[in-house]
C-alpha positions as CSV (number, residue, x, y, z in Angstrom):
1,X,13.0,-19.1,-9.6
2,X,12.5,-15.2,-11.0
3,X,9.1,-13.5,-10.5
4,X,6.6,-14.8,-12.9
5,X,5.7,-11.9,-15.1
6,X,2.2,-12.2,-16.2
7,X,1.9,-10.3,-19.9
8,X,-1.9,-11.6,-20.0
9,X,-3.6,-14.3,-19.0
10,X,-2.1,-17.5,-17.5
11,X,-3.0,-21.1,-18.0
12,X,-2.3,-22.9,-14.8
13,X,-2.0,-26.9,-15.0
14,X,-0.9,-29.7,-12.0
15,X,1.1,-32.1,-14.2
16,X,2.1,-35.9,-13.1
17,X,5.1,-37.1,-14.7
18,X,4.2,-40.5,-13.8
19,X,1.3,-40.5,-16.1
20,X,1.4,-40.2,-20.0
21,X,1.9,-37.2,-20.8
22,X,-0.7,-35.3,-23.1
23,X,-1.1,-32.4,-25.1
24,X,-1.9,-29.5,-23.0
25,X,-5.1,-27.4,-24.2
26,X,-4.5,-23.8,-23.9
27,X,-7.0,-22.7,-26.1
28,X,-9.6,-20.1,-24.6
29,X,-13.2,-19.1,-26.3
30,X,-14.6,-15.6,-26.3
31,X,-11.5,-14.1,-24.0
32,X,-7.9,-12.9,-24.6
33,X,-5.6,-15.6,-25.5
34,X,-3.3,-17.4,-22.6
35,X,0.5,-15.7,-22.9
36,X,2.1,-18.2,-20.6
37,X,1.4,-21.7,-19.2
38,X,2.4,-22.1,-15.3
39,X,2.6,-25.6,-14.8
40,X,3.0,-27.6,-11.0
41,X,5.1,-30.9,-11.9
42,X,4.5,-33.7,-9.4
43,X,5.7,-37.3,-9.6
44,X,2.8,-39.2,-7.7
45,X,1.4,-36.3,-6.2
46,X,4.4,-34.8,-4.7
47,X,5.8,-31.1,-6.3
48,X,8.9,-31.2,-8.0
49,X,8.7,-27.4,-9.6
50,X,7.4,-25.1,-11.4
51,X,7.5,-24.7,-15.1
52,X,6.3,-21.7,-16.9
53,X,6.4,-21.6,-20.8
54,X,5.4,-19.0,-23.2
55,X,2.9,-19.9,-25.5
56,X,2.5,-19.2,-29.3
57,X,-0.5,-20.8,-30.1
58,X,-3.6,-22.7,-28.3
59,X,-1.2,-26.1,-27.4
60,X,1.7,-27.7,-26.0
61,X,2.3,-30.6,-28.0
62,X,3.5,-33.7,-25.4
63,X,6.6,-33.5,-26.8
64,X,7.4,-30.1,-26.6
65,X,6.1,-30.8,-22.5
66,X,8.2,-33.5,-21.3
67,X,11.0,-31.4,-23.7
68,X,10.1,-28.0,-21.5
69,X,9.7,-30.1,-18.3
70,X,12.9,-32.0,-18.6
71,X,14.9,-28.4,-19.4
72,X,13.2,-26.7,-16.5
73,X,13.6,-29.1,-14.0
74,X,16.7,-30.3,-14.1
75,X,18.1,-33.1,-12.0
76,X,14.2,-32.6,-10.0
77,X,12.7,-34.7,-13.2
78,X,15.3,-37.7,-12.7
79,X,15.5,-37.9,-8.7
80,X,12.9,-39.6,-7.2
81,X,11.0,-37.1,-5.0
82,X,12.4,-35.6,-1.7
83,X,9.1,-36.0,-0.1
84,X,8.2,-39.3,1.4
85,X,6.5,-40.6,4.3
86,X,8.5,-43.6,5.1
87,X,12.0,-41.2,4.0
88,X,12.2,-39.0,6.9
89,X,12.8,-36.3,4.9
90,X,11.7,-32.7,6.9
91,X,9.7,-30.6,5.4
92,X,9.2,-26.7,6.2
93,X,6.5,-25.5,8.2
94,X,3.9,-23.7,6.3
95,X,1.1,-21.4,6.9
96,X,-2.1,-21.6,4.8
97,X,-3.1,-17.7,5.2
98,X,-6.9,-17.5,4.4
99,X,-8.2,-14.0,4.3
100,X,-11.7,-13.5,5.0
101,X,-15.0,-10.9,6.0
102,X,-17.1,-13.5,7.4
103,X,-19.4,-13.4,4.7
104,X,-20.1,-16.7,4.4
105,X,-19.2,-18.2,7.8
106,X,-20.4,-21.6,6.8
107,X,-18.3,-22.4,3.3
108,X,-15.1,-21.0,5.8
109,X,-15.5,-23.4,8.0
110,X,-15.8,-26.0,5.7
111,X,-12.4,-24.7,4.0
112,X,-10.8,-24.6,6.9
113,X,-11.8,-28.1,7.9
114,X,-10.7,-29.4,4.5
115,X,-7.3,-28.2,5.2
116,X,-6.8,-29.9,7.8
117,X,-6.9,-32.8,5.5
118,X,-3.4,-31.7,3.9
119,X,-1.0,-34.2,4.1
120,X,1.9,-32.1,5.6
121,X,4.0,-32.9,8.5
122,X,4.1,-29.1,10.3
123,X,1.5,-26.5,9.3
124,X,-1.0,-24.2,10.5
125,X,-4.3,-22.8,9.4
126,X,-4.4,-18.8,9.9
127,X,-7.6,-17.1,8.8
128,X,-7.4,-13.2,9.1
129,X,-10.4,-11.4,10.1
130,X,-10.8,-8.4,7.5
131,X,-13.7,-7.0,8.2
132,X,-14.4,-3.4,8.3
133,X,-14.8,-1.6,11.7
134,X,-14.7,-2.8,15.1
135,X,-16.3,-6.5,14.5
136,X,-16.7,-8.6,17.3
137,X,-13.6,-11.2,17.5
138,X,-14.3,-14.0,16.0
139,X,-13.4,-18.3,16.4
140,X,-13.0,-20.5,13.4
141,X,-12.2,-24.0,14.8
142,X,-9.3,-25.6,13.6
143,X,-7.8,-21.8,13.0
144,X,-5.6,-19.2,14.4
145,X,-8.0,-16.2,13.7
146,X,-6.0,-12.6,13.4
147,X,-7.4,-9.8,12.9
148,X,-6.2,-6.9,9.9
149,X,-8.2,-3.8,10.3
150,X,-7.1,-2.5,6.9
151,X,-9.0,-3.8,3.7
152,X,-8.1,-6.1,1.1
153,X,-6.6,-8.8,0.4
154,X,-2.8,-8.0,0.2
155,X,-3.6,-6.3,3.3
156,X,-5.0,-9.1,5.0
157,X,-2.2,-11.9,3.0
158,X,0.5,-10.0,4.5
159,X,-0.7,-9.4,8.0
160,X,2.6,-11.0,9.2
161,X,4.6,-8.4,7.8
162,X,3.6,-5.7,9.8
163,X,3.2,-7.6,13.1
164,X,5.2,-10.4,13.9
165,X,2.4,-12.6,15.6
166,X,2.2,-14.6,12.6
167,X,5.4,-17.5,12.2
């Protein structure tokens, strides 16, 4: 898939193809308009792509939907999904990155603990530690806490470019 572009704002929408499709509301009140809807496809839950379409106007009729999802996604809309349980199928390791000043310590370790509801075979929870200055290390359960001295986000998101501790 190319780099999304993003013109304006984007309307973002988790789509299952195994339900009746609908019109898609993109309309927006008292704010710019929505240039482009970014769209998750799932069959029962499980991804299948993603789908951008520009708009021209405040829906996407159903038809023009299953039209855009069925173009977009190829053989992916036919097949039944790759990801099952009972298939065997292996699925990449993943890292949930979760940047973070320890504002809030409680809601973080309530994320974290709700991620380790994800039903993935192989991943790991990484929070990185941005906080200004020399803060004292710090322990999320359930986490691999690193730390990223320099602030931001993008900073703290690609920690694992700059040192290699994160896989």
């Amino acid at each position: 898939m190319n780099a999304m572009k993003m013109p304006g704002p984007v309307r973002v929408a988790v789509i299952d193809v195994t339900d009746p499709l609908s019109d898609l509301d993109c309309a927006r009140t008292d704010q710019p308009p929505y240039a482009d809807a970014f769209i998750l496809a799932c069959r029962s839950g499980c991804p299948l792509g993603i789908v951008e379409i520009p708009l021209h106007g405040t829906r996407i009729t159903a038809a023009e939907l299953e039209h855009e999802l069925r173009r977009q996604l190829g053989e992916a809309w036919s097949r039944q999904s790759s990801y099952s349980h009972s298939s065997g199928a292996k699925l990449a390791r993943a890292s949930v990155v979760v940047p973070s000043i320890f504002a809030r310590p409680t809601q973080l370790q309530r994320c974290v603990e709700r991620l380790a509801e994800l039903d993935h075979p192989d991943y790991e929870v990484i929070v990185v530690d941005n906080r200004p200055g020399n803060a004292p290390p710090a322990d999320i359960e359930g986490a691999r806490v690193v730390r990223e001295p320099h602030p931001g986000i993008s900073a703290a998101r690609n920690r694992d470019r700059r040192d290699h501790r994160i896989h």
